[in-house]
C-alpha positions as CSV (number, residue, x, y, z in Angstrom):
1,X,70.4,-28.0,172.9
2,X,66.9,-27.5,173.4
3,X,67.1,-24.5,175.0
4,X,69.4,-22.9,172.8
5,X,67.3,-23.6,169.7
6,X,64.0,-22.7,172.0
7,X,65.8,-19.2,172.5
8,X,67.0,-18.8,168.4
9,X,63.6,-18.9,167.9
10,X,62.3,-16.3,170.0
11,X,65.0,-14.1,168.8
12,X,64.5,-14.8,165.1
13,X,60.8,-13.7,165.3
14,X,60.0,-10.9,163.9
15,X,58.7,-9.0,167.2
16,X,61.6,-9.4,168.9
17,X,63.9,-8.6,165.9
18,X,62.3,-5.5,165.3
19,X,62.2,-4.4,169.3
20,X,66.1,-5.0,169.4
21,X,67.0,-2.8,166.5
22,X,64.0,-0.2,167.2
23,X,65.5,0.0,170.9
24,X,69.6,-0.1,169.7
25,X,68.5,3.1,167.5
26,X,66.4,4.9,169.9
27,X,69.1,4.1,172.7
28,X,71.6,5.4,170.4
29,X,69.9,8.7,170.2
30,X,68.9,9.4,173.7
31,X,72.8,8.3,175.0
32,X,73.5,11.2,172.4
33,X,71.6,13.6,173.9
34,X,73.3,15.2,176.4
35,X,72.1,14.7,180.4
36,X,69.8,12.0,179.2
37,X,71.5,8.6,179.2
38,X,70.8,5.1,180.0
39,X,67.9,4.9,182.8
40,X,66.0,7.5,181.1
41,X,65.5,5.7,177.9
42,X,65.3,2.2,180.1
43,X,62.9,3.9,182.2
44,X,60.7,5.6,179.8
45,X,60.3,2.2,178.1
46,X,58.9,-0.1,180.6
47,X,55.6,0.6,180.1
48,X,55.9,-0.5,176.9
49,X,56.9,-4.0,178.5
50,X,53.5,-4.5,179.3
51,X,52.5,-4.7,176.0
52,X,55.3,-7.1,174.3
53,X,56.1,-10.4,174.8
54,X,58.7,-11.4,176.7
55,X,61.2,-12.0,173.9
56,X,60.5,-8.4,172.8
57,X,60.4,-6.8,176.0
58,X,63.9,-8.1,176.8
59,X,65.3,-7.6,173.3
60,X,64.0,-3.8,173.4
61,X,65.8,-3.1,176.9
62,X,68.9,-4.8,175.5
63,X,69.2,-2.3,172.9
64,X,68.3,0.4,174.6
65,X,70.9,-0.5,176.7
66,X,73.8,-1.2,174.8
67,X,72.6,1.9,172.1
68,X,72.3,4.6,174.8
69,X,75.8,3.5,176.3
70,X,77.4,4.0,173.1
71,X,75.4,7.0,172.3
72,X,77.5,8.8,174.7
73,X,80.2,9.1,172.8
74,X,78.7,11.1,169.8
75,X,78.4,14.1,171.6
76,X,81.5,13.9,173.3
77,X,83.0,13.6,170.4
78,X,81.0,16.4,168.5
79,X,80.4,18.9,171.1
80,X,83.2,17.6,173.9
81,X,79.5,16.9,175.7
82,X,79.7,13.4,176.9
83,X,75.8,12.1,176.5
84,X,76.3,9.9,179.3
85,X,78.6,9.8,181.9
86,X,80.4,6.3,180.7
87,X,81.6,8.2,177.8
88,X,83.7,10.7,180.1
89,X,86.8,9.3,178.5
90,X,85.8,9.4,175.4
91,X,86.1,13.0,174.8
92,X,90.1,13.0,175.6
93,X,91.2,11.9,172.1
94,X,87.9,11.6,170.3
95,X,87.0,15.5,170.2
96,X,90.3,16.3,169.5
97,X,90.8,13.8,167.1
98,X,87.3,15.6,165.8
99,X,88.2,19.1,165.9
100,X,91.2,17.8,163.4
101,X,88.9,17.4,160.4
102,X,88.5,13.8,160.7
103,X,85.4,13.2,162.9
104,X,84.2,10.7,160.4
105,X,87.3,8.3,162.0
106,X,86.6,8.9,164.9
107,X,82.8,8.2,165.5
108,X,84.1,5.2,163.2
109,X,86.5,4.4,165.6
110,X,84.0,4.7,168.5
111,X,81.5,2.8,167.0
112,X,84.1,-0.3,166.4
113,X,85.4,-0.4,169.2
114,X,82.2,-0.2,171.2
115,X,80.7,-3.4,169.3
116,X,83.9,-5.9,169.2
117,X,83.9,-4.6,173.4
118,X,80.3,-5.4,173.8
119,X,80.8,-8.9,171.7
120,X,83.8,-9.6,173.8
121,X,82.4,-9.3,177.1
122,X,79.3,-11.2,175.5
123,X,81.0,-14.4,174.7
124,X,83.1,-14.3,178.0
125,X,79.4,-14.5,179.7
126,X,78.5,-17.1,178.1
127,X,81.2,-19.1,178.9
128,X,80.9,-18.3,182.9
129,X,76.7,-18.7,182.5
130,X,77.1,-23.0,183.0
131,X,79.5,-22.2,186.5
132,X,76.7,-20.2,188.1
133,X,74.1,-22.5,186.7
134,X,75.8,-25.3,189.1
135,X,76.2,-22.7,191.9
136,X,72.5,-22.4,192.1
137,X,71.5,-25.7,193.2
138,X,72.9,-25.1,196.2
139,X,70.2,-22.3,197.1
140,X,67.3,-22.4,199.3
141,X,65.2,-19.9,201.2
142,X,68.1,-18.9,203.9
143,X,70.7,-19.0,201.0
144,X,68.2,-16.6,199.5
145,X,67.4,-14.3,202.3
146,X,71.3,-14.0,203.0
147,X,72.1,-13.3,199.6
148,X,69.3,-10.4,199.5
149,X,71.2,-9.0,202.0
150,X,74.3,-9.0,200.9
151,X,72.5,-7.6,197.8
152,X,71.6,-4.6,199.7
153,X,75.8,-3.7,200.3
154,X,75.8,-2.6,196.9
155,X,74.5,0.7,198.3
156,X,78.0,1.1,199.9
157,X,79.1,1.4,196.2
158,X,76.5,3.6,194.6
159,X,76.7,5.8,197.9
160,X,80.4,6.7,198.6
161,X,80.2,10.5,198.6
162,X,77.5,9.8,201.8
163,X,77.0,6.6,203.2
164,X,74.8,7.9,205.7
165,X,72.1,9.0,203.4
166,X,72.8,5.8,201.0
167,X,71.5,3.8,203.8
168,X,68.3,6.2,204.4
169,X,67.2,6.2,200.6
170,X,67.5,2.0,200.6
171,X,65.4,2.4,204.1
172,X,63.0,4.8,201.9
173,X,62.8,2.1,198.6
174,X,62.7,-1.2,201.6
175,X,59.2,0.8,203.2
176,X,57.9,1.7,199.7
177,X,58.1,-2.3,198.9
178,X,55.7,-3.1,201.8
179,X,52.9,-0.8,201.2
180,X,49.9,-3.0,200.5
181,X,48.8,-6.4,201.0
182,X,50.7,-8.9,202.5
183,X,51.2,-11.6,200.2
184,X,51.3,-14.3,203.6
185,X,48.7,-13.1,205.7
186,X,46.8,-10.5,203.5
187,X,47.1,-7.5,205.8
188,X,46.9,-4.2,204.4
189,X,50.1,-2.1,205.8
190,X,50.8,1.3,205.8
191,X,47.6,2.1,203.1
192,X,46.6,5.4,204.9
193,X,42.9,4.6,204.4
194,X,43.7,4.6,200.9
195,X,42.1,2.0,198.6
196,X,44.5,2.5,195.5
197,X,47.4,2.2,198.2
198,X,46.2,-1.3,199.4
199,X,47.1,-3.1,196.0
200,X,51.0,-1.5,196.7
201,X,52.9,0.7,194.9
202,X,53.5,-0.3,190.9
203,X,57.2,-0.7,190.0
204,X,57.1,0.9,186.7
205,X,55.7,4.4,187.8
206,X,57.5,4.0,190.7
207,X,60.5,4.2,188.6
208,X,59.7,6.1,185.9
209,X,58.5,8.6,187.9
210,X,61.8,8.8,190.4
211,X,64.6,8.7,187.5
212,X,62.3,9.7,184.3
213,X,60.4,12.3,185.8
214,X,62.9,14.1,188.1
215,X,65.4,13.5,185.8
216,X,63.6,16.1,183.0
217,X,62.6,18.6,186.2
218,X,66.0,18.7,187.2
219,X,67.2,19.6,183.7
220,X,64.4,22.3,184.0
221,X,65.7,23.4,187.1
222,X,69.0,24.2,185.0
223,X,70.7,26.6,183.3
224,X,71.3,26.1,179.5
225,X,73.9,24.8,177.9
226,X,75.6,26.7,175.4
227,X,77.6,23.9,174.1
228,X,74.8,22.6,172.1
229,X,74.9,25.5,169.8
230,X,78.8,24.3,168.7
231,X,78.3,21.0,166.8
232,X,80.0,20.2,163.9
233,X,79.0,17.8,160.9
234,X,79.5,14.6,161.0
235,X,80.0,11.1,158.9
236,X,81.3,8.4,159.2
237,X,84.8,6.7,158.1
238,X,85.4,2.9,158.6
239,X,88.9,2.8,160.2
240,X,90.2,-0.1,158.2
241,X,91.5,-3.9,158.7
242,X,95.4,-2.6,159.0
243,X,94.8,-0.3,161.2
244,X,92.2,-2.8,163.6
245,X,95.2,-5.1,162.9
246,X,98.1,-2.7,164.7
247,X,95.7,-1.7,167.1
248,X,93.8,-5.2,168.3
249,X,95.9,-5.3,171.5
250,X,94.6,-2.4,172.8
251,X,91.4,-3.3,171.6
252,X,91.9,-7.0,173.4
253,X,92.8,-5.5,176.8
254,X,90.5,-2.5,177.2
255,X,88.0,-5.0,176.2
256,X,88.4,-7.5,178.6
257,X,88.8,-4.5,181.9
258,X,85.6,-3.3,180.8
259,X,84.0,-7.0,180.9
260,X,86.1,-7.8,184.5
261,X,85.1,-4.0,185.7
262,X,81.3,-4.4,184.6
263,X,81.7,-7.9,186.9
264,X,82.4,-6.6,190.3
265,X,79.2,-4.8,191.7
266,X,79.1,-1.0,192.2
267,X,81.8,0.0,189.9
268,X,80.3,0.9,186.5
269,X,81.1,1.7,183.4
270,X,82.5,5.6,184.1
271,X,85.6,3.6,186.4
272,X,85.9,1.2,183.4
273,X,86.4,3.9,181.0
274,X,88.7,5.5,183.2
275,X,90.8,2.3,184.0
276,X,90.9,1.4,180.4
277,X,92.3,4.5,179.6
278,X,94.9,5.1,181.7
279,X,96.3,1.9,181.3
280,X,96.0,2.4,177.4
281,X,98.1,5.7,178.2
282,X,100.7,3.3,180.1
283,X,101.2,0.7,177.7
284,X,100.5,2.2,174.2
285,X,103.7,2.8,172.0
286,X,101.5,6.3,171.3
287,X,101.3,7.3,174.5
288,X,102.9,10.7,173.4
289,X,99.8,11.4,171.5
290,X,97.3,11.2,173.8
291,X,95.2,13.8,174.4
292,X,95.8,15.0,170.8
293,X,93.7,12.9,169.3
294,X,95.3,9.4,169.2
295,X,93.0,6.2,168.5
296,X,94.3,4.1,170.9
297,X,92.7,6.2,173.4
298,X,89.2,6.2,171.8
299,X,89.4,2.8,171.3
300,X,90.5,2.2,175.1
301,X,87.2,4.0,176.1
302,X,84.8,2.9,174.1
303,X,85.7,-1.2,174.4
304,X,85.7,-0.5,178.3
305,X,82.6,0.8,178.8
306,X,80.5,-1.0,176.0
307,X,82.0,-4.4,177.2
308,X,80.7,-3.6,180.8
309,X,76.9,-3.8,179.5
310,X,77.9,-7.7,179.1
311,X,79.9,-7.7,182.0
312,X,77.5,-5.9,184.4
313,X,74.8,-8.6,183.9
314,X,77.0,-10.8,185.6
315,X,76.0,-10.1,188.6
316,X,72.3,-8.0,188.0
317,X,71.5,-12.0,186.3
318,X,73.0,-14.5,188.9
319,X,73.2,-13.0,192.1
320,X,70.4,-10.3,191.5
321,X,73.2,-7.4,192.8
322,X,72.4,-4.5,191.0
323,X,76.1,-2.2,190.6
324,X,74.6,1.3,189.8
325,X,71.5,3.0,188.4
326,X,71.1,1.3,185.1
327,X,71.9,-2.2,186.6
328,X,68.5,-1.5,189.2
329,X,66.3,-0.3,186.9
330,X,67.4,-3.4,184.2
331,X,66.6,-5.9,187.7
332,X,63.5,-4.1,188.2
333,X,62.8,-4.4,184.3
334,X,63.5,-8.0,184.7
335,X,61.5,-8.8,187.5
336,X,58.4,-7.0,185.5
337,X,58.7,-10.1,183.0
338,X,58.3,-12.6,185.6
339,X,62.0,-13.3,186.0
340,X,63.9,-13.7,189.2
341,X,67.6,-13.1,189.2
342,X,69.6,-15.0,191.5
343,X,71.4,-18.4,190.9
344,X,68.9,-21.0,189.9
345,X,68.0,-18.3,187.0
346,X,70.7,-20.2,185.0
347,X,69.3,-23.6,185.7
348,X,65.4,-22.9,185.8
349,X,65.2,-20.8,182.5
350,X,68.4,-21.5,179.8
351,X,66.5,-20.7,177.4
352,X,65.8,-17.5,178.6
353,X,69.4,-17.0,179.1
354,X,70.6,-18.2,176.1
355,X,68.4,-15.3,174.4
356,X,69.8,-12.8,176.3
357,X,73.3,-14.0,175.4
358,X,72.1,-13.8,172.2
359,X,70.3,-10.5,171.9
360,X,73.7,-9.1,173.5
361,X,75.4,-10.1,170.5
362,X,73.3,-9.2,168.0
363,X,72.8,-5.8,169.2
364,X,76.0,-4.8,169.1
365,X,76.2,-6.0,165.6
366,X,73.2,-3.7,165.1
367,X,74.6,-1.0,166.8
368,X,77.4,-1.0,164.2
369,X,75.3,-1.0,161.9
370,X,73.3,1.8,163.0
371,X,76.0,3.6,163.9
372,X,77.1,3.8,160.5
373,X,74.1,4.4,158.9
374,X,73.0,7.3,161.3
375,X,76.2,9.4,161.4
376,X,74.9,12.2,159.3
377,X,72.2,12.5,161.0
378,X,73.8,13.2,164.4
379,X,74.8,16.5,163.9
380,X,71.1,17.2,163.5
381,X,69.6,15.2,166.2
382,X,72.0,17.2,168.8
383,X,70.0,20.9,167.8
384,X,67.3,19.3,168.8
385,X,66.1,22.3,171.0
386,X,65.8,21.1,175.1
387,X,62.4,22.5,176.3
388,X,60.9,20.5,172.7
389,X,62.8,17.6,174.2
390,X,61.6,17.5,177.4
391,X,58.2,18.3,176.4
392,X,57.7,15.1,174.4
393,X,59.3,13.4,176.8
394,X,56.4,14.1,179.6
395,X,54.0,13.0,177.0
396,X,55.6,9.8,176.5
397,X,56.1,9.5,179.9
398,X,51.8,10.1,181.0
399,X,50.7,8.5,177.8
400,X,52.9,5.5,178.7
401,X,52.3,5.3,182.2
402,X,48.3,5.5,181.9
403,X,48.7,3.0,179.2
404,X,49.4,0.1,181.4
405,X,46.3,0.1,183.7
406,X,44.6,3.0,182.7
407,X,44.6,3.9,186.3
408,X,44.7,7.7,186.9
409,X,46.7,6.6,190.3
410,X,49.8,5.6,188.4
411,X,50.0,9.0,187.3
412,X,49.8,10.4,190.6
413,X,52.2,8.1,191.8
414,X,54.7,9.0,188.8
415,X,54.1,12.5,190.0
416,X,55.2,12.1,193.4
417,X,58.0,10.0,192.5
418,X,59.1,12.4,190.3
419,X,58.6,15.7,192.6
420,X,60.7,13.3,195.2
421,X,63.5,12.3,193.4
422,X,64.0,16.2,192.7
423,X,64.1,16.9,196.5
424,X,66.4,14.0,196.9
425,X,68.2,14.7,194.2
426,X,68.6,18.8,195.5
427,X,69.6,17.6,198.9
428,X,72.5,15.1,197.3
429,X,70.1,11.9,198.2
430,X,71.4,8.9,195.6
431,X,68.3,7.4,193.7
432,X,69.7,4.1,193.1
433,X,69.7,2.9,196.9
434,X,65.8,3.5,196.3
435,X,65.5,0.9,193.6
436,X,67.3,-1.6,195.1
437,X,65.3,-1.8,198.3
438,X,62.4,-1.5,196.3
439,X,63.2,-4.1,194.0
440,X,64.8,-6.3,196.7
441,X,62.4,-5.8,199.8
442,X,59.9,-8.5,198.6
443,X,62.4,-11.6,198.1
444,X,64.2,-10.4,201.4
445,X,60.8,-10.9,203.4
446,X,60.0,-13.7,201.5
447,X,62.4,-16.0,202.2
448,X,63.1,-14.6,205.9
449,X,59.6,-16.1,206.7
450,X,60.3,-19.1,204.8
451,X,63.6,-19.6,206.2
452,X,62.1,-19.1,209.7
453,X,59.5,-21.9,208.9
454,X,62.1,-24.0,208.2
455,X,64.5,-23.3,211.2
456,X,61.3,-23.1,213.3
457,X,61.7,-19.7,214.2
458,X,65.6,-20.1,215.1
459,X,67.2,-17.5,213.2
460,X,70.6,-18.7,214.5
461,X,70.0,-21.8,212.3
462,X,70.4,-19.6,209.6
463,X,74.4,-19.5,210.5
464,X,74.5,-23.5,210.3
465,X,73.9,-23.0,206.0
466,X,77.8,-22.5,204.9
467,X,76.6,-20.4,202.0
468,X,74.6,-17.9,204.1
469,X,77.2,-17.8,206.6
470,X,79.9,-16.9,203.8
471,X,77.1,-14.3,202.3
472,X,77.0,-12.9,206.3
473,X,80.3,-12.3,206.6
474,X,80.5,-11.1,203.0
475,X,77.6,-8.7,204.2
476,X,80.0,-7.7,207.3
477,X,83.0,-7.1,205.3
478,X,81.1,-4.6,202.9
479,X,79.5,-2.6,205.0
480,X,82.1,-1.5,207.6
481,X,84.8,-1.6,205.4
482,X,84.6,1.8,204.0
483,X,84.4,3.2,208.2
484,X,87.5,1.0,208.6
485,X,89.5,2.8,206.1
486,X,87.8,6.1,207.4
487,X,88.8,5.7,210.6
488,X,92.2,4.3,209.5
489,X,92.8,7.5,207.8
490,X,92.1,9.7,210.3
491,X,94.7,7.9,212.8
492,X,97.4,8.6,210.1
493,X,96.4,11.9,209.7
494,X,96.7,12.3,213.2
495,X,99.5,10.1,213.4
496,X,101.7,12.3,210.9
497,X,102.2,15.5,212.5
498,X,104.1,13.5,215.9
499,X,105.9,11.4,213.9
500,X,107.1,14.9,211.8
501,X,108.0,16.4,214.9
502,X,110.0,13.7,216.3
């Protein structure tokens, strides 16, 4: 009890009030802004971390979150543009529904469904938070060292088109956590006769500088978009109790596939979408319709992937398994705070975690809000012209950056970061592998050494803890899985032909 009233508190100040709705309506904005998304604006706002509380820090992330993955949906619904790629299902019945003279429902439609979603899967956290509270006194050092590993897999499921080069960017982001001092022995590795590199790379331009950075030179790098000259006017059109009413099933079911979706690490809220909407299309009594326009499908989108932001912090919070870009950069975000994720997260700070249960809520409740309020503005905030875009993002990015330490260096490391994850990104290199060594690498060695310490160097002993072992063979399972099927496939194909001729 005196956690959860510790955690009211913090949320009822004013700081951290104001940082949730500032972030929900800035979030909101960039999601709406085509090619931008979600680890932009959670990327360009870590530096700003430095200068909040914690309360505030956390609260602003979790609106920029929640805001940006709605704010997808405005311009796929306005300009058939989705903002962000969660909101690719969106456009299937919510630009048609739009081109039909009634773009007021749907944005009201989106923006419904997208808060009851998020407040779904928010709740159904919650509820799971005191299981994995109990889980975690089970964890030590090795527990800890196996589960970093096992963390690592997730690169199988942000790497599918090319597994190959998913495992060499995490090798990239594990040797780019171990320049500096050793924490142990206080070695300096891999400094180059380089003062600035002794103290290690910093995490936020680190980051800012691979996604932020190369993210606005790769949009340079492209040709225009055309689209953005064809959006319409917008308002916005509450869809009504009755209708809510005749609907809630759908809205009930897509809900809870985007919470169970946003659970299982690697998936993401693009899948969710997807799933929720073609089993919306199998079930609905108005199946006929979609495509045309029909609710039902909007509303199977938008629940999905808003209630995967609850749902994906599942396992970013307890098991520190980040499922795709956003998920890293939030565990990266998190770690800048002073917070570990992993199991005993639940039982060493509740009232931390009651906060963000909390701030989850609320900001979906503000995103409504904001959604309703900001609708006729939309169609203005999309002419926005690019090159003034990207222009003020660079500022914010090197005003920022510099901000934190004042360190010139940060901005030469945001500028290699950024002029690498352009070449990565040219040669089909996936960024998030990067982050999750990165982020990862330090825990890993950590409790390897401490592990050995305690196994006196036996790292067979490590196979006697039956958590570990399950997390090994997890580990196993993971990571040759996806050869298994490849090779299984390839036997078939081979297999077919004979079996044809016979």
């Amino acid at each position: 009890m005196d956690a959860f009233l510790s955690a009211l508190q913090l949320l009822t100040g004013p700081s951290a009030l104001v940082a949730l709705v500032l972030g929900t309506m800035v979030g909101i904005i960039i999601g709406a802004l085509p090619g931008l998304g979600s680890v932009l604006a959670i990327t360009m706002a870590l530096p700003l971390t430095f200068v909040l509380g914690q309360g505030a820090s956390i609260a602003l992330l979790l609106g920029l979150y929640c805001g940006s993955v709605y704010g997808g949906s405005i311009s796929a619904i306005l300009l058939n543009t989705p903002g962000t790629p969660q909101a690719a299902a969106t456009g299937l019945d919510g630009h048609p529904l739009a081109i039909s003279g009634r773009a007021d429902l749907a944005l009201g439609w989106a923006t419904t469904a997208s808060a009851i979603g998020g407040i779904i899967a928010t709740i159904i956290l919650a509820g799971a938070a005191p299981l994995l509270a109990r889980v975690g006194l089970q964890f030590g050092p090795v527990e800890y060292f196996a589960l970093g590993v096992f963390a690592l897999t997730c690169i199988v499921s942000v790497s599918r088109e090319d597994m190959t080069k998913g495992f060499i960017a995490c090798l990239l982001g594990l040797f780019v956590a171990v320049i500096g001092q050793d924490s142990l022995t206080g070695h300096v590795r891999f400094d180059f006769d380089s003062f600035q590199l002794s103290a290690g790379i910093g995490l936020v331009p680190f980051l800012v500088g691979l996604f932020a950075l190369s993210e606005v030179l790769w949009r340079v790098c492209q040709p225009g978009d055309p689209s953005q000259d064809r959006v319409m006017r917008s308002g916005f059109a509450f869809p009504g109790f009755a209708e809510l009413k005749r609907r809630w099933s759908v809205l009930l079911k897509s809900s809870l596939i985007g919470t169970w979706v946003g659970s299982l690490p690697g998936v993401g809220a693009t899948s969710a979408s997807m799933v929720s909407y073609a089993e919306a299309k199998r079930s609905s009594p108005r199946r006929a319709d979609f495509g045309k326009g029909e609710p039902d499908g909007l509303i199977a989108a938008e629940a999905a992937n808003n209630g995967v932001t609850a749902g994906a912090m599942v396992p970013t919070l307890s098991l520190g398994v980040p499922g795709d870009p956003i998920t890293a950069v939030m565990l990266g975000a998190l770690v800048l705070q002073g917070i570990t994720p992993g199991p005993r997260l639940f039982m060493e700070h509740a009232d931390l975690m009651y906060f963000i249960f909390m701030a989850l809520l609320l900001a979906n409740v503000v995103l409504f809000v904001c959604g309703a309020l900001m609708a006729p503005l939309f169609s203005r905030i999309l002419r926005v012209p690019e090159p003034v875009l990207l222009s003020c993002i660079v500022v914010l990015i090197a005003i920022g950056t510099y901000s934190i330490n004042s360190s010139p260096f940060d901005l030469l490391v945001v500028f290699v970061a950024g002029v690498s994850g352009l070449l990565l990104r040219y040669n089909n290199f996936p960024l998030a592998p990067i982050v999750i060594g990165f982020v990862l690498g330090p825990m890993i060695e950590e409790s390897l050494r401490q592990g050995l310490l305690l196994s006196r160097g036996n790292f067979l002993g490590f196979f006697e803890h039956p958590i570990a072992l399950t997390l090994f063979i997890l580990t196993g399972i993971f990571l040759f899985l996806p050869f298994i099927r490849e090779r299984l496939a390839r036997m078939l194909r081979r297999g077919s032909p004979a079996r044809s001729e016979q």
